[in-house]
C-alpha positions in Angstrom: 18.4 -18.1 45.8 20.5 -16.2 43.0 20.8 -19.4 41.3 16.4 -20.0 41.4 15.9 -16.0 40.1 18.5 -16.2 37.6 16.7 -19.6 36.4 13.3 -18.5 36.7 14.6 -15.2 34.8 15.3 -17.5 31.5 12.4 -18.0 29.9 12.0 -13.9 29.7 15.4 -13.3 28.8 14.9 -15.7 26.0 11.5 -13.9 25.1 13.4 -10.7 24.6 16.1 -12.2 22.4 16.4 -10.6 19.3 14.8 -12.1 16.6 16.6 -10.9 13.0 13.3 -12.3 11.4 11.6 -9.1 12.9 14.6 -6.7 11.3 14.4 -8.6 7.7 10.2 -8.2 7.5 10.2 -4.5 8.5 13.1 -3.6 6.7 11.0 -5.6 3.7 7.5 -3.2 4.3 9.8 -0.2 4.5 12.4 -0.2 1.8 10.9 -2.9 -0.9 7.6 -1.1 -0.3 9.0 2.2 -0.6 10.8 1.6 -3.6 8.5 0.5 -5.3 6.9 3.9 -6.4 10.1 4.9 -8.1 9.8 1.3 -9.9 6.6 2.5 -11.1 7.5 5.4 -12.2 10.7 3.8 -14.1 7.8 1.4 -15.9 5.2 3.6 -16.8 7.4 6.2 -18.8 8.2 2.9 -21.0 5.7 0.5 -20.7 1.6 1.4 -21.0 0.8 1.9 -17.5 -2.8 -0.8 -17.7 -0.6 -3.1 -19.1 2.0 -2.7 -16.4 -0.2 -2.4 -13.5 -2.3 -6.1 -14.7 0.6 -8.0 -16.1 2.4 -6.9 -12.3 -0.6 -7.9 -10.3 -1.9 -10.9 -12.3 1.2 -12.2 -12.5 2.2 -12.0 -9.0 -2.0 -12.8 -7.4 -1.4 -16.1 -10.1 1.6 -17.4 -8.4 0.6 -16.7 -5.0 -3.1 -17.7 -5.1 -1.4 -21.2 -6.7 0.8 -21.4 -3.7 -1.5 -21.2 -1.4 -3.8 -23.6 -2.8 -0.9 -26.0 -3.3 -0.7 -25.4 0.5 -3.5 -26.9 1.6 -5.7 -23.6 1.6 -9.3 -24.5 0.6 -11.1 -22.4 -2.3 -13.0 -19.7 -1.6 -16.4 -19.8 -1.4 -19.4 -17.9 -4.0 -19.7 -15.2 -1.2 -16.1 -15.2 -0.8 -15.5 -14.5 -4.4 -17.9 -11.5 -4.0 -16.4 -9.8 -1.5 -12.3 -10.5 -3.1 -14.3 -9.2 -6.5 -15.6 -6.2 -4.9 -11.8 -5.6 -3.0 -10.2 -6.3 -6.6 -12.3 -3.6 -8.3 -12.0 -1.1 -5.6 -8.6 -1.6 -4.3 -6.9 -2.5 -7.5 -8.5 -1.7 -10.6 -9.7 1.9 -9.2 -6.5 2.4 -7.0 -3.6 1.1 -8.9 -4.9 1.8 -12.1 -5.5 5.7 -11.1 -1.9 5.2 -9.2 0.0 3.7 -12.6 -1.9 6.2 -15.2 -0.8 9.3 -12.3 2.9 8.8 -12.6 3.3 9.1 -16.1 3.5 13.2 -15.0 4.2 13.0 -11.2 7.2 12.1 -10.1 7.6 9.1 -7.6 8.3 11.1 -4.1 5.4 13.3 -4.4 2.9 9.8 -5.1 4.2 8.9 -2.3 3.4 11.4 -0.3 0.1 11.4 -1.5 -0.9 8.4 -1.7 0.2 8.1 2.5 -3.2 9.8 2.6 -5.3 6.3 2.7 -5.1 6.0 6.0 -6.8 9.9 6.3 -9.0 8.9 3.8 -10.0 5.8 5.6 -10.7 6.9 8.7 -12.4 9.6 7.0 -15.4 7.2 5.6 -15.3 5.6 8.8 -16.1 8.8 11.3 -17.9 11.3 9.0 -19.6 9.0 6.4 -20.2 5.8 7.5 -20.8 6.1 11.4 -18.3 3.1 12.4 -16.1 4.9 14.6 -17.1 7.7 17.6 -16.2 11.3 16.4 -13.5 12.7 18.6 -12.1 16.5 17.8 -8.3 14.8 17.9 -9.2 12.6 14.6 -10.7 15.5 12.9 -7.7 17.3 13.2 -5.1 14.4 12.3 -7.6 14.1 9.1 -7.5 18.1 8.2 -3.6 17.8 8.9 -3.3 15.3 6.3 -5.4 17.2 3.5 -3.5 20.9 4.6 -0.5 18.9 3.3 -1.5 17.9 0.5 -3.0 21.2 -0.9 0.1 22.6 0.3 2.1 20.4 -2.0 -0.5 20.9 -4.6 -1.0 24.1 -4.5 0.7 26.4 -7.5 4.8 26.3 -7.1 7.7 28.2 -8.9 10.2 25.9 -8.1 8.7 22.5 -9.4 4.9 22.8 -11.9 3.1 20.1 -10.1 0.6 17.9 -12.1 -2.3 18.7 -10.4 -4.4 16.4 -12.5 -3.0 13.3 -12.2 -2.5 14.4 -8.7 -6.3 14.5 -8.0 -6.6 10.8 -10.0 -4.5 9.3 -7.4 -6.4 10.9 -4.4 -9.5 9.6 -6.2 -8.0 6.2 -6.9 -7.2 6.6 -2.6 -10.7 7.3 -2.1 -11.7 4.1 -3.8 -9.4 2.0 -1.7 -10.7 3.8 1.4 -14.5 3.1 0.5 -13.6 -0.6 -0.3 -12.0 -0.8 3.1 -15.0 0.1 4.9 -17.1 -1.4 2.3 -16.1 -5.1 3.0 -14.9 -5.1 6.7 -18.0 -6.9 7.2 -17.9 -8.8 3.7 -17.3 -12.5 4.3 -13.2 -13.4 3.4 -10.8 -16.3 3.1 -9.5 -17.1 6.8 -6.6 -17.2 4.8 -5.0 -13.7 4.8 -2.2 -14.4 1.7 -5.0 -16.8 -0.2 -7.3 -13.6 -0.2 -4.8 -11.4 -1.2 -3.4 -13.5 -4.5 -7.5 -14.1 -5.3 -7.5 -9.7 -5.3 -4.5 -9.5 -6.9 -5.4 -11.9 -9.5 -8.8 -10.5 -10.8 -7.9 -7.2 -10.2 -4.8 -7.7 -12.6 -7.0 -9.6 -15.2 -9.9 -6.3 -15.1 -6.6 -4.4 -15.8 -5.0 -6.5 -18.3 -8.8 -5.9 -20.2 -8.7 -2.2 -19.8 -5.2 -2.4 -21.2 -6.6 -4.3 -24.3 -10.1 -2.0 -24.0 -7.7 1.1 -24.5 -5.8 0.1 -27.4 -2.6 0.1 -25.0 -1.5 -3.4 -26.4 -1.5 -2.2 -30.4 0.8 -2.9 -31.3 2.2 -4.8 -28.0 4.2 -2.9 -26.5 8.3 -3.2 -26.4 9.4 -3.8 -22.8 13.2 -2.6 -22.4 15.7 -4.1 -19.8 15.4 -1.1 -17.5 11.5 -1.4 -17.5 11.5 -5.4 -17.8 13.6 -5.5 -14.3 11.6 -2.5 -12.7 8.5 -4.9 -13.4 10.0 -7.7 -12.1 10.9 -5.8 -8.9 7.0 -4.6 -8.3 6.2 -8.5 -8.8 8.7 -10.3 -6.9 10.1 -7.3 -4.5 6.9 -5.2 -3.6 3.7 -8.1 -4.5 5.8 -11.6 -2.8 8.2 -10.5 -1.0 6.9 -7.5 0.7 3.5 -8.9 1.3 4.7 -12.6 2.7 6.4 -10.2 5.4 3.5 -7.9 5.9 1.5 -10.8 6.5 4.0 -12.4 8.8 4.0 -9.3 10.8 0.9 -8.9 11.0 0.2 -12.4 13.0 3.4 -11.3 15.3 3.3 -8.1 15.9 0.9 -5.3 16.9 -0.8 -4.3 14.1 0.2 -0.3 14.5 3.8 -1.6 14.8 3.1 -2.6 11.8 1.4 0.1 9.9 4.2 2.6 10.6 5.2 1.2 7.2 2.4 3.9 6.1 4.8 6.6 7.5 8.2 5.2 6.7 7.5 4.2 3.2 6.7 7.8 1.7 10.5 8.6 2.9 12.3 6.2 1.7 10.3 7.0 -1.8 11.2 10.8 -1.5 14.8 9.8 -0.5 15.5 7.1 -4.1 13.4 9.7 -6.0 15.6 12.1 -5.2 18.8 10.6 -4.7 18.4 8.1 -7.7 16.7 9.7 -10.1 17.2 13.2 -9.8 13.9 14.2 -8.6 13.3 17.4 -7.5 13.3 18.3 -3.7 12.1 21.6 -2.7 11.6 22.7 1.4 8.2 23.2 0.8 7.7 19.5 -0.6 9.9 18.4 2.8 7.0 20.6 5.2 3.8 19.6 3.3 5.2 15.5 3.2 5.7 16.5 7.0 2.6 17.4 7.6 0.9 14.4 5.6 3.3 11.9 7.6 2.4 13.2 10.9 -1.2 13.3 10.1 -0.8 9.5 9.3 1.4 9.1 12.3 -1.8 10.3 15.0 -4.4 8.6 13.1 -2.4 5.1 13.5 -1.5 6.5 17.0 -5.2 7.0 17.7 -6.7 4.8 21.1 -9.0 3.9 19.1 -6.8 2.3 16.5 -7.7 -1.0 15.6 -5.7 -4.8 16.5 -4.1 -6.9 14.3 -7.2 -8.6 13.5 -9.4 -5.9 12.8 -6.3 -4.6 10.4 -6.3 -7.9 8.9 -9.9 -8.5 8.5 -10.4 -5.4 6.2 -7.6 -5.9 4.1 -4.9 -7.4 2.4 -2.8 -4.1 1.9 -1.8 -1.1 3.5 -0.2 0.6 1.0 -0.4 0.7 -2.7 3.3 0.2 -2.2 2.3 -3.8 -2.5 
C-alpha cells in the first residue's frame, strides 16, 4: 500500500521539482530590467538621448522581428500593423523618448521610482476614464498611494534639488504608455507575443532615430565612447533580448501577477546600483516616498480583479520601460 501511494505520489513530486529555468527568467526581469535605468543614465550623459533611445530599440525590434520571422511566424497583417503602429508611437516614441530626454537631469533610482507608477496610471484610465474595470474604494486608494509618493519625492528637498521638470516628462511619457495600454487591448495583434513586440520595437525605434535627425542630435554624429558604447549594448542585448525572451517565457508559465512583481522589484534594484554604483544620492525620504510608490504597485497587481496571463499579454508587450 506504501509502495502504490509512494508511486502514485511521483508524478507530483516531479511537478514540484525545481526548475532553475524559473530562477534564471526572474532573476533576468528583476536585475537586467532594473539595471537598465542606470545604463540609461550612463548613455544619455554621452550619447544624444533620441539617438540612443532609436538606435537601442531599432536595433534590438530589427533582430528580433527577423528572428521570429525566420521562425516560421507569419507577417502581420494591415490591421495588425495599425495597432503595433499605434503601440510603437504611444509606448515607445512618447514613453521612452520622454524616459531617455528625463535622465539627462534625474538620476537613475528616482526614474525608477517613478516610472513604477504605470501600473497606477494604468489602472487609473481603466476605472476613472475609460469605464473597463468596476470602481472599488481599495483601487482608488492603491492609486492615491502611488501619486502621494511621488509628490512626496517631488516635492521641494534640501538634501538632493530634484528636477521636477524632466520629472513631470517622464510621468507624462507614463501616461502615454498607460493610454496606449487601454487604447489597444481591443486592437487586433500578432498571436505572436515576441513577433509583436520586435514589430513595436522596430518602428518605434525608426520614429526615434527621425526625431534624432529632426532635432539636429546627429550634427555632427555624435562620438560614442567605450563606457556609453557597452551601456548601449547592455539596454539592447541585456534589457530588449534577453530580458524580454524571459518575460515572455514567463508569461506563458507562470501567473501573470507572479510575473509583474518585476514592477515592484525592479525600482530596487535600480535605487540599490544607483546608489551603490554610481554614487547616487539616497536620502530617508527618497527610501519612504519609493515605499509608498512600491506598495501602491504592490495592491494594484494584488488587486482580485487583477488580470491573467492572457489578458496581461494581450495588451502588451512590456511592463516596464525597463525593456
Amino acid at each position: 500500500m506504501n509502495a502504490l501511494q509512494v508511486s502514485l505520489n511521483l508524478p507530483r513530486l516531479r511537478e514540484r521539482r525545481f526548475d532553475v529555468r524559473v530562477l534564471l527568467a526572474f532573476a533576468a526581469i528583476y536585475f537586467l530590467w532594473g539595471a537598465t535605468f542606470l545604463a540609461i543614465r550612463i548613455a544619455v550623459l554621452q550619447i544624444p538621448p533620441f539617438f540612443t533611445a532609436g538606435l537601442r530599440f531599432f536595433t534590438a525590434g530589427a533582430l528580433l522581428y527577423a528572428f521570429m520571422r525566420l521562425s516560421g511566424q507569419p507577417s502581420p497583417s494591415a490591421a495588425q500593423w495599425r495597432s503595433i503602429a499605434v503601440t510603437a508611437l504611444c509606448m515607445f516614441v512618447a514613453t521612452y523618448g520622454a524616459l531617455f530626454w528625463a535622465e539627462q537631469y534625474v538620476p537613475s533610482g528616482v526614474t525608477s521610482v517613478i516610472e513604477a507608477t504605470l501600473p497606477i496610471t494604468t489602472i487609473a484610465f481603466e476605472v476613472f476614464i475609460f469605464r473597463q474595470q468596476p470602481f472599488r474604494w481599495r483601487m482608488l486608494a492603491a492609486v492615491l498611494l502611488g501619486f502621494c509618493g511621488v509628490a512626496w519625492l517631488l516635492i521641494k528637498n534640501g538634501q538632493q534639488p530634484i528636477a521636477v521638470l524632466p520629472c513631470l516628462v517622464i510621468l507624462a511619457g507614463g501616461a502615454a504608455w498607460s493610454l496606449g495600454a487601454v487604447l489597444t487591448r481591443s486592437m487586433p495583434r500578432p498571436e505572436s507575443l515576441p513577433l509583436a513586440a520586435g514589430a513595436q520595437m522596430m518602428l518605434g525605434g525608426a520614429v526615434l532615430l527621425a526625431v534624432s535627425q529632426a532635432t539636429g542630435e546627429l550634427q555632427p554624429f555624435p562620438h560614442i565612447s567605450l563606457r556609453a558604447g557597452l551601456a548601449l549594448l547592455y539596454l539592447i542585448v541585456g534589457g530588449s533580448l534577453l530580458g524580454f525572451t524571459a518575460y515572455a517565457w514567463l508569461l506563458a508559465r507562470m501567473p501573470a501577477t507572479r510575473v509583474a512583481s518585476h514592477a515592484y522589484v525592479n525600482p530596487l534594484v535600480a535605487v540599490a546600483l544607483g546608489y551603490f554604483a554610481a554614487g547616487e544620492v539616497l536620502t530617508m525620504r527618497m527610501i519612504m516616498a519609493s515605499a509608498l510608490v512600491i506598495a501602491s504597485v504592490f495592491l494594484i497587481l494584488k488587486s482580485p480583479s487583477a488580470p491573467d496571463s492572457r489578458t496581461v499579454a494581450s495588451r502588451s508587450p512590456v511592463a516596464t520601460p525597463g525593456m
